[in-house]
C-alpha positions as CSV (number, residue, x, y, z in Angstrom):
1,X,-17.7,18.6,2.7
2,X,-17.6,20.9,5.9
3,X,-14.6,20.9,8.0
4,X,-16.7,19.2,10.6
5,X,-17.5,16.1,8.0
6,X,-13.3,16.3,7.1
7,X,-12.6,16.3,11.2
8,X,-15.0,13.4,11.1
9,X,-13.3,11.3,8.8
10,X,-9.9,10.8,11.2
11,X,-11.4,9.3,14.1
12,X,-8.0,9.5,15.9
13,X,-7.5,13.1,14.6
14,X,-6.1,14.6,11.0
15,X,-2.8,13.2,10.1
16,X,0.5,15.7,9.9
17,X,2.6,16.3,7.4
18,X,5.5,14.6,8.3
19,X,3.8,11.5,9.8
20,X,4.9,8.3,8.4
21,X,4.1,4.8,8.7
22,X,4.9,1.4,7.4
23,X,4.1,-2.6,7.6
24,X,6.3,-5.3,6.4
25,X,5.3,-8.9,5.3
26,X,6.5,-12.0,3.6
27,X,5.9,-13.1,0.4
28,X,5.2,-16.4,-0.8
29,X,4.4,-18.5,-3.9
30,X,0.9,-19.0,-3.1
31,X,0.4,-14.8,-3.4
32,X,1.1,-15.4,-7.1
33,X,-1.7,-18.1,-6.9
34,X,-4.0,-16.0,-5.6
35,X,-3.0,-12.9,-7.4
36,X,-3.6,-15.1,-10.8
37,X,-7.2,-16.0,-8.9
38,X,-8.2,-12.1,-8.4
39,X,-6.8,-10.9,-11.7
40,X,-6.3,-13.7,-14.4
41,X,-2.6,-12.6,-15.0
42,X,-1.3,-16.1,-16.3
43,X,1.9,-14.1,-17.4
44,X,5.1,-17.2,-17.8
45,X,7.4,-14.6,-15.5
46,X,5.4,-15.8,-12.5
47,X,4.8,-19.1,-13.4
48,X,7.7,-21.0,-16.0
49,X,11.2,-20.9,-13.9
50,X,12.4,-21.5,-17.3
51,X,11.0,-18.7,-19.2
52,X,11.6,-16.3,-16.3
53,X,15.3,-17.2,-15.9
54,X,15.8,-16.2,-19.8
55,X,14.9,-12.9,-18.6
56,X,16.5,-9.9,-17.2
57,X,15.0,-10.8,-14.0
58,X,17.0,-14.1,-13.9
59,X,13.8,-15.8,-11.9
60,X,10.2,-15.9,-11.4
61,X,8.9,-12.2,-9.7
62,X,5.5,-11.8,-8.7
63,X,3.0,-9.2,-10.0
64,X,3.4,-5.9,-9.3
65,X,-0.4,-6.3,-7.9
66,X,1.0,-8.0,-5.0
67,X,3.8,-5.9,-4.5
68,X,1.9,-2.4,-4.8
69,X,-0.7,-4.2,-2.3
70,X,1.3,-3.6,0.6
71,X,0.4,-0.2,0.4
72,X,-3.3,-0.7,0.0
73,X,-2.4,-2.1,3.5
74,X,-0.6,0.9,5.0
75,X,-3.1,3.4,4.3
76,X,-5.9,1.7,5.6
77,X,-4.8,0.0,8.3
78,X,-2.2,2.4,9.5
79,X,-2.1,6.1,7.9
80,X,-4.3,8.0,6.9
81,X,-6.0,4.6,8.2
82,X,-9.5,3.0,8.1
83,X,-12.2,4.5,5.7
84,X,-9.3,5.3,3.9
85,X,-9.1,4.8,-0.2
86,X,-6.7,5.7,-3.2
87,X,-7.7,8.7,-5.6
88,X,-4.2,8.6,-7.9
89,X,-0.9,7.1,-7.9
90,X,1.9,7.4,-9.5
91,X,3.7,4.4,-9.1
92,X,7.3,3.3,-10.6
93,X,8.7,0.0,-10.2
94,X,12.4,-0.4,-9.9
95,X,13.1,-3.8,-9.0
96,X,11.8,-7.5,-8.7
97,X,10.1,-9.0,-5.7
98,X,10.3,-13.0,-5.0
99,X,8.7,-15.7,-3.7
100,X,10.7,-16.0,-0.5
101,X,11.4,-11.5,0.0
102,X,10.1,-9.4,2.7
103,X,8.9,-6.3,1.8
104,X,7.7,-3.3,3.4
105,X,5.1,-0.5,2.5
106,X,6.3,2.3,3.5
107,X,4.3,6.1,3.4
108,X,4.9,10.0,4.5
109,X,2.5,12.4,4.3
110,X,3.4,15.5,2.4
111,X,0.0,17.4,2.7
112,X,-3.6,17.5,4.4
113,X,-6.1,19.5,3.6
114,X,-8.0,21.2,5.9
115,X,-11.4,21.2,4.1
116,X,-11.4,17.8,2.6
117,X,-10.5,14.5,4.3
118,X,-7.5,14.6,1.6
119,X,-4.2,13.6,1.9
120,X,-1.0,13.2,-0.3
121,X,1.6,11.3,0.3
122,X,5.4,9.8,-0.7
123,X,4.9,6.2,-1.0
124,X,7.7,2.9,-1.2
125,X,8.2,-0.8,-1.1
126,X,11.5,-1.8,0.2
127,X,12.6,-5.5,-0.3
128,X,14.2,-7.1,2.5
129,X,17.5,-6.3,1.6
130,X,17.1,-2.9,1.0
131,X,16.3,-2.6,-2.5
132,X,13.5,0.1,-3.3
133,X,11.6,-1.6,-5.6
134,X,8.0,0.5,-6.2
135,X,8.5,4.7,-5.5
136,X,5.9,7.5,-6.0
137,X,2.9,9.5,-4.7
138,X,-0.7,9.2,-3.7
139,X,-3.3,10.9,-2.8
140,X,-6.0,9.3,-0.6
141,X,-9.6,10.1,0.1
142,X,-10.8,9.5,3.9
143,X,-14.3,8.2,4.3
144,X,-15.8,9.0,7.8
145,X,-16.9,5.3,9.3
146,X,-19.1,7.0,12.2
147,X,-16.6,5.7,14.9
148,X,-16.5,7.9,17.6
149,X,-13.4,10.0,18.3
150,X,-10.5,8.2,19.8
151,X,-12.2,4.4,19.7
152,X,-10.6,3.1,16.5
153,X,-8.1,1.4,18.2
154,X,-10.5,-0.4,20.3
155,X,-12.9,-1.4,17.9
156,X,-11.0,-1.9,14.4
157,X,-10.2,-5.8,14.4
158,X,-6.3,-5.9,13.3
């Protein structure tokens, strides 16, 4: 890919190192529902109050689909942003998210590179009480969409 085609792909201009961004939202019973739709995960932690009270995490928790899915959010909504998809992640998850929790997807880019639309970053999700409860890395690939430069805000629905 040519520098131009890499220029290309960041409509509103490469992203710096640095940069960060982040989106919050509330989670509800039904995201398990439709989690359990997408992916068939059936698993009695999200379902049997019973079963999941037994366990360490004292309580249903959705899946870590929903909670990692905040970030899907981030980077192409937000930064690197649209046209945007994930390469690798390395993803630990440190604490439960329930029904009823905020949480926020938070990202900071530690690298861009200048001959492919690339770009690496430190990634988080931060329940609403300050719990960190998914930490790592990715590193996104940014797919030129053929806007023209400095329209995405004007025509990417949000």
């Amino acid at each position: 890919m040519s520098d131009r085609a890499a220029g290309d792909a960041w409509p509103n201009g490469a992203p710096r190192v640095g940069q960060k961004a982040e989106r919050s939202r509330h989670v509800a019973a039904r995201d398990i529902e439709l989690f359990t739709e997408i992916s068939g995960d059936r698993n009695p932690l999200h379902y049997d109050e019973a079963a999941a009270r037994a366990t360490r995490f004292g309580g249903i928790v959705v899946q870590g689909g929903v909670t990692s899915a905040i970030l899907n959010a981030v980077v192409a909504e937000d930064l690197p942003g649209p046209g945007t998809v994930f390469l690798n992640v390395s993803w630990s998850f440190k604490a439960p998210v329930r029904p009823g929790d905020t949480i926020t997807g938070q990202v900071e880019v530690t690298a861009v590179r200048a001959d492919k639309p690339i770009t690496e970053l430190i990634t988080r999700v931060v329940r609403d009480d300050g719990t960190v409860v998914l930490e790592g890395t990715a590193v996104c690939y940014t797919m030129a969409l053929g806007l023209p430069r400095g329209t995405l805000d004007r025509n990417h629905p949000r």
